[in-house]
N, C-alpha and C positions, 0 to 999 in steps of 0.2 A: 273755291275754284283756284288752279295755277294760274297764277303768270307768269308769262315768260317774256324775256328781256327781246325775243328775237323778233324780228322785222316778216323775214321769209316764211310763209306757209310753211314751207318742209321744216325747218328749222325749228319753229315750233311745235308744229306736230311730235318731230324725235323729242325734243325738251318737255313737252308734256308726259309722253310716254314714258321716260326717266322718271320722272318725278312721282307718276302712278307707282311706279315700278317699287321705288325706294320706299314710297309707303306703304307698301302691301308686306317687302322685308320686315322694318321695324313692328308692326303694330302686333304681330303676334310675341316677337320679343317680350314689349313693354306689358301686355298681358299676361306673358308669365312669370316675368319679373314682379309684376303685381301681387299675382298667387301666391307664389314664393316668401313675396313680403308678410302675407297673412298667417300662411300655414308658420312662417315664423314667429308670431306673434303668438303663435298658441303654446309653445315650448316653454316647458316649466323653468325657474332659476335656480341652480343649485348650487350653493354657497361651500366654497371647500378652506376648511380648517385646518392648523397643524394639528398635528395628536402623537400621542407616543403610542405603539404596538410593541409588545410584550410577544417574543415568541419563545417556546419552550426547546429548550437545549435538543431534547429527541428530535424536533421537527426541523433543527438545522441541519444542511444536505451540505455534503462533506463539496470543497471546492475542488475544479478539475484538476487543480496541482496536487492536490493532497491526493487526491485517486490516486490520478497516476503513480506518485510514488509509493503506495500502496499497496498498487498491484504490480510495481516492480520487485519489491521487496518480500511481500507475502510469503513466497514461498523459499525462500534465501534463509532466513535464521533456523535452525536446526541444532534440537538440544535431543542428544542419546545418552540412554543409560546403560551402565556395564552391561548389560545382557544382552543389549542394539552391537554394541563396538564389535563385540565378542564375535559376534552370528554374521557382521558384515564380510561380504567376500571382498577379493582383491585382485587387481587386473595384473597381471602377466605379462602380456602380450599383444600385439596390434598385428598391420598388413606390414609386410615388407622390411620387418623387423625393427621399425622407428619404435622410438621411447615414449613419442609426442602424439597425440592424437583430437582430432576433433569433431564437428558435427558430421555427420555422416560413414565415418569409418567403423568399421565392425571391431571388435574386441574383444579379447579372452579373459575371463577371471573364476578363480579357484574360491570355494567358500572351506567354510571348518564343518562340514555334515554334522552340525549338532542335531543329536536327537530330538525329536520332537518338532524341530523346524520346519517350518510350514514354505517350502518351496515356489517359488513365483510361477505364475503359467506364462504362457507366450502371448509376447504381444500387453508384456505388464508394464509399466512405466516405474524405473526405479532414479533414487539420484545418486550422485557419485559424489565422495565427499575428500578432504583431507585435512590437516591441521586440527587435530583435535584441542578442545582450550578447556581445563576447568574451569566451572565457574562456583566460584565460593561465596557464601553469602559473605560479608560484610560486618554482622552483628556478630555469628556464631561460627564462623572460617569453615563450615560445614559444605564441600560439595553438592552443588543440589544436579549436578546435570556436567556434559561435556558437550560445549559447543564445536559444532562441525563445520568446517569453512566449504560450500557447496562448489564443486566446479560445472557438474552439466548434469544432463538425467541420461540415460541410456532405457532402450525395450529390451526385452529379455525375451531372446530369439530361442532359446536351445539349452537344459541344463548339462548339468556334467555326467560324464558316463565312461563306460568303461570299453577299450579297445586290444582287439589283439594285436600281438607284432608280427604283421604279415610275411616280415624277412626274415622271422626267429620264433616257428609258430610255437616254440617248445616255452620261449619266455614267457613269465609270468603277466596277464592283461594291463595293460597300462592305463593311466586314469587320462580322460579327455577334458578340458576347463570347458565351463558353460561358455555360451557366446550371444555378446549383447551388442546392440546397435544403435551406438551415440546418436540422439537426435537433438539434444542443444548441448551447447558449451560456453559457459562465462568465458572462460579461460583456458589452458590448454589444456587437457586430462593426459595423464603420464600413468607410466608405470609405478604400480604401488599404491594408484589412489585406490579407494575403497566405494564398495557398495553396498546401499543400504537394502537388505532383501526385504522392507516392506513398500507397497505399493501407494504413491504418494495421494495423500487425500484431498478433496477437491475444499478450497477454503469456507470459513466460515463468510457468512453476508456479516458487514459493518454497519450497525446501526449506533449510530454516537448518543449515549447516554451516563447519566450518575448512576455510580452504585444504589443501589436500597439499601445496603450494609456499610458500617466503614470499613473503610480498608486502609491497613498501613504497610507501607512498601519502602523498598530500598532499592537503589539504583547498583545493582551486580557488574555490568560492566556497560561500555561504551562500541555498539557494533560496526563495522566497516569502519573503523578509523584507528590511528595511532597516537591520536590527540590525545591531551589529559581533559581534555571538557567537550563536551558536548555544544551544540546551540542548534537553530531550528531547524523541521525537517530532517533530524539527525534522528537515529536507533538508538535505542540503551533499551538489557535485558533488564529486568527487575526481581527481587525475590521471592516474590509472590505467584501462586501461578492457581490452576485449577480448584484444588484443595483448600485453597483460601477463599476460595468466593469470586477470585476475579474473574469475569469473563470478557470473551471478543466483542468491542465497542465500550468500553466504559472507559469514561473521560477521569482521570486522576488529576490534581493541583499536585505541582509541583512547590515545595518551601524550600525558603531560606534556609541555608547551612545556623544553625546553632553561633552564636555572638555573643560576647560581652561586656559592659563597659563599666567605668570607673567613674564616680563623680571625684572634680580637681578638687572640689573645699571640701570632701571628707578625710578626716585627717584617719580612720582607719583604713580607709581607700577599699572599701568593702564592693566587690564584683554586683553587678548589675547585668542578670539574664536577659536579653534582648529577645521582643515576640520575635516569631517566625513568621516571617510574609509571604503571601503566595506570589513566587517570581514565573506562572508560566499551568501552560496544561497539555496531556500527555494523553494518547489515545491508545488505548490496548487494541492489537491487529491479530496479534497470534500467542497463544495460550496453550501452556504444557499442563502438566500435571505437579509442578512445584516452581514454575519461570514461567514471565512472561515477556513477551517484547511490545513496545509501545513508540510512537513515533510523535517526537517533542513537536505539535503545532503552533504554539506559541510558548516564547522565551525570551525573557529580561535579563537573564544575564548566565554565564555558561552550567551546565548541569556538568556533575562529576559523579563520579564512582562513591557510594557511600551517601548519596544525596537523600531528602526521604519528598516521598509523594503521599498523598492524602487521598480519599472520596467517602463519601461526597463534600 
């Protein structure tokens, strides 16, 4: 039974009635705190360890930064052979007789009607390119390819065709240029740049893996830069390309430049070849048919022109 402190009937009464009150609160608390207590008691203990986990190269998932530059990239490096250069048309002309043009402007360009050339339809996606660059292998000074510096892609609205001269119908028909419809632009596309009349293909998927074969490669040139080296996150073509086995996704080691040293107490002071270390690993993105291009994701120290890469 309560007691209460209070003298007064009423006083009492309310102070009893609190105190019913407050224990009808708690008491179902403390009963399920109770339960609670038990049902915990029944939960198994499970004991956690360090441990090493081993994951295989394939199953690593490329990081968001390396996508992205990836998928900026993808479609940027562009290697043509004499027969591409040849067959590429050339722009002319824009609106309002400017030199300079960009996304959304329309624009005229004239091709070389080689026989046999297989003409775009409407509504094709082509790119527009300039700065053509050999690219020479390294070992054998052999051209494998003409690297193309891309500026935008353009649609191919309209080919070329042939018009009378309404104000001289006796003149011989005049040729009309095809007409195409910038829809992106790196940079600004001018008169003179070139189009390539094949329809750009949609990338390959990058799955990061070792060759099954080995493969030996040389670093051809260094892309988007005028540096003499390379370092990460940077392009370099290579001299390897379909033909050799590489394909899209294989992870290459990059080596050590070729060293030598001398021991001081040999009195013939006779050269000492130094192994080759692996400083770094390179991921093949985009694959020709004799070049490829790869993106250095890790690197110890700069890559250069004539470097060699390995896999597996």
């Amino acid at each position: 039974m309560l007691r209460t402190p209070f003298s007064h009937p009423g006083l009492r009464a309310i102070a009893l009635l609190c105190g019913l009150a407050t224990q009808g609160l708690f008491l179902p608390l403390l009963a399920t705190a109770q339960v609670a207590q038990e049902d915990a008691l029944e939960i198994p203990t499970v004991k956690i360890s360090p441990a090493v986990r081993i994951t295989p190269v394939e199953e690593v998932p490329l990081s968001d930064k390396t996508l992205k530059l990836l998928q900026a990239m993808v479609r940027q490096p562009l290697v043509l052979s004499d027969a591409q250069v040849l067959e590429s048309a050339r722009i002319i002309a824009g609106p309002d007789k400017r030199v300079m043009f960009g996304t959304g402007d329309r624009v005229y360009a004239v091709d070389n009607d080689y026989t046999g050339q297989a003409m775009p339809t409407q509504g094709q996606r082509l790119r527009i390119f300039r700065e053509l660059r050999p690219l020479k292998d390294p070992q054998t000074s052999e051209v494998l390819g003409h690297e193309a510096h891309v500026v935008g892609s353009a649609l191919w609205a309209q080919g070329s065709s042939l018009a009378s001269d309404k104000e001289n119908p006796a003149n011989n028909a005049m040729r009309v240029p095809a007409t195409l419809d910038i829809v992106a632009s790196e940079q600004e596309i001018m008169v003179g740049d070139n189009v390539l009349m094949t329809q750009i293909a949609p990338p390959e998927p990058i799955r990061p893996h070792w060759p099954s074969q080995a493969i030996q490669a040389r670093v051809l040139g260094l892309y988007g830069t005028a540096q003499q080296q390379a370092s990460q996150n940077q392009i370099v073509s290579l001299n390897q390309g379909r033909s050799n086995g590489l394909e899209v996704g294989h992870l290459l080691n990059i080596l050590s430049r070729p060293a030598t040293a001398r021991d001081a107490t040999d009195p013939l002071k006779e050269p000492w070849q130094l192994p080759q270390e692996r400083t770094g690993t390179a991921l093949v993105f985009l694959t020709y048919e004799r070049i490829a291009y790869a993106l250095l994701i890790e690197v110890t120290q700069g890559v250069r022109v004539g470097d060699a890469l390995a896999g597996p």
